[in-house]
TIFIDREN-147784 format. One record per residue (C-alpha): y, z, x; residue number from 1; residue in three letters. Coordinates in Angstrom, 2 decimals, m for minus. Each point is the difference from the previous one (the first is absolute). Layout:
% residues N
north	up	east	seq	type
Y	Z	X	NUM	ALA
...
END
This chain:
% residues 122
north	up	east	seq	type
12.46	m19.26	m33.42	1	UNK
0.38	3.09	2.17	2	UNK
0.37	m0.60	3.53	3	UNK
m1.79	3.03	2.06	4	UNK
0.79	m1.29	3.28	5	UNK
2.72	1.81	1.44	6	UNK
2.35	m1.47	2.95	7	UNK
0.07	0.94	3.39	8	UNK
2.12	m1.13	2.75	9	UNK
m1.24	m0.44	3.42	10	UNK
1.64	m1.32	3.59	11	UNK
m2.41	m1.53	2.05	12	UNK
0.18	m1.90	3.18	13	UNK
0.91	m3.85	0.25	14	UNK
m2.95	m0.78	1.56	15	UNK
m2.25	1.68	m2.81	16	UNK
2.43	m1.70	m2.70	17	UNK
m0.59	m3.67	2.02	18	UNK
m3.95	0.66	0.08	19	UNK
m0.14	1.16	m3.72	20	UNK
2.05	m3.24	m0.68	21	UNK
m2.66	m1.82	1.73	22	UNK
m2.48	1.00	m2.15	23	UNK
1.44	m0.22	m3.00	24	UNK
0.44	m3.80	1.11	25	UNK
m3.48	m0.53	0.75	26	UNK
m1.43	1.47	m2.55	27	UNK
2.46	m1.18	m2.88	28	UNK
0.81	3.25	m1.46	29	UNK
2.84	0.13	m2.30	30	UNK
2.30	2.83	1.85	31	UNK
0.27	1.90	2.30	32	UNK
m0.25	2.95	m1.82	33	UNK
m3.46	m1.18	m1.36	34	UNK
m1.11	m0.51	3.77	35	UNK
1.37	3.63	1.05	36	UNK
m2.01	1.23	m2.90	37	UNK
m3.19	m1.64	0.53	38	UNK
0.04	1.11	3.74	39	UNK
0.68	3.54	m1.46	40	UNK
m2.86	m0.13	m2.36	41	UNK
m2.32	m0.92	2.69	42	UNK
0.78	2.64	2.46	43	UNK
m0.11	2.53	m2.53	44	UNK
m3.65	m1.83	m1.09	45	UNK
m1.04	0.56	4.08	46	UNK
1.18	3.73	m0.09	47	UNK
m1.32	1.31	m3.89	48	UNK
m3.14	m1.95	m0.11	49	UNK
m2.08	0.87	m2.71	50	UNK
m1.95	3.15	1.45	51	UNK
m3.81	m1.86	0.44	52	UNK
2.22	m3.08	1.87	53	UNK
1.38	m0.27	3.47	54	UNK
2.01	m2.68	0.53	55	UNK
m0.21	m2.01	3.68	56	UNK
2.58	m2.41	1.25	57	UNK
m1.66	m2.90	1.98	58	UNK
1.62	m2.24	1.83	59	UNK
m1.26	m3.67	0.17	60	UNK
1.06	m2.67	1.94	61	UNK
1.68	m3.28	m1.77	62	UNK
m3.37	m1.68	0.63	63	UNK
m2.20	2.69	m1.74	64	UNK
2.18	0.63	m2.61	65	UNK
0.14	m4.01	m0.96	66	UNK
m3.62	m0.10	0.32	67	UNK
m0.36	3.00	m2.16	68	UNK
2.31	m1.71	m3.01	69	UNK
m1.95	m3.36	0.51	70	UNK
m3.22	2.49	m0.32	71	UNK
1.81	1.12	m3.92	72	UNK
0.92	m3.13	m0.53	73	UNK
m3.48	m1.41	m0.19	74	UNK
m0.92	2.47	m2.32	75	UNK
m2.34	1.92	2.44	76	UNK
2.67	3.14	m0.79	77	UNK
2.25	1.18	m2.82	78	UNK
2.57	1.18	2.57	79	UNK
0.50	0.16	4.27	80	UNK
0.11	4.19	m0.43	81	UNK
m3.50	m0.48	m1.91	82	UNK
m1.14	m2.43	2.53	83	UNK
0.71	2.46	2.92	84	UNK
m1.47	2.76	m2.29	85	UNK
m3.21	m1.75	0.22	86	UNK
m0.34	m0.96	2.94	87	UNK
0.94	3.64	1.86	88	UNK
m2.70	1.52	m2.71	89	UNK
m2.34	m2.54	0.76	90	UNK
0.64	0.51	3.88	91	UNK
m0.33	4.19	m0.68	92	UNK
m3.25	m0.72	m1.73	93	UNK
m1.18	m2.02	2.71	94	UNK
0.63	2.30	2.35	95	UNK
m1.47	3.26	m1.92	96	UNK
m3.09	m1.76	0.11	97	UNK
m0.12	m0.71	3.84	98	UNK
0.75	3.28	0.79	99	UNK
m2.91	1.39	m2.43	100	UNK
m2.38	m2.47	1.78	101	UNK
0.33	1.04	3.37	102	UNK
m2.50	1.70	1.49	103	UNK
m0.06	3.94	m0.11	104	UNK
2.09	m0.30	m3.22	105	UNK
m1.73	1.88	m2.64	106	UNK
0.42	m1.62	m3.54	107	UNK
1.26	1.94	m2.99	108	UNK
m1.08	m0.42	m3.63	109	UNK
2.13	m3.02	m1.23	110	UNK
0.53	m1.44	3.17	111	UNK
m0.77	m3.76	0.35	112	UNK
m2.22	m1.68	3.06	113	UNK
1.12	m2.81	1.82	114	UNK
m2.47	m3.10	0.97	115	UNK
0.20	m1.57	3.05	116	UNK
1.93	m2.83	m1.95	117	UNK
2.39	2.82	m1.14	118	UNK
m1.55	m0.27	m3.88	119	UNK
m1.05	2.86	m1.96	120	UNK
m3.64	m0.22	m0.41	121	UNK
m0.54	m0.46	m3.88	122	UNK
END
């Protein structure tokens, strides 16, 4: 098997080192190389996303984010990042619409109405 990975040595600060340890604790990965590298691959993911993606970082308190993995685990999601993908679309949707409802707003071809119960009309 040939091994294109190539090594590279780094100094970084206790503190970082302690934290990184951390993680790899709590989320049982094997090294902490493979910890260093899976924090690599996702910053590179948040700055080359794939050019029709942008990439946001929420943040979510303990209490949202349990909710939110309760919310997968029931089967109502695949995933918490498609859960929250959902739900902001489903919030910008909602929100297009009662902006093109309001009075002096002119509709455009393709634009949906909003009923007063916030339901297209069919």
């Amino acid at each position: 098997m040939v091994d294109t990975s190539e090594r590279v040595t780094v100094r970084i600060p206790l503190e970082l080192l302690e934290k990184l340890k951390q993680i790899q604790q709590s989320k049982s990965v094997p090294t902490i190389s493979d910890t260093i590298r899976e924090g690599l691959e996702r910053y590179i993911e948040m700055n080359f996303p794939p050019p029709n993606i942008r990439k946001v970082v929420v943040d979510l308190s303990r209490q949202d984010n349990r909710q939110l993995e309760e919310f997968v685990r029931e089967g109502n999601s695949v995933s918490v990042d498609d859960a929250v993908r959902s739900a902001v679309r489903e919030y910008i949707r909602g929100r297009v619409e009662q902006a093109s409802a309001l009075p002096g707003r002119s509709r455009r071809e393709g634009d949906s109405v909003a009923t007063a119960e916030g339901v297209p009309p069919p």
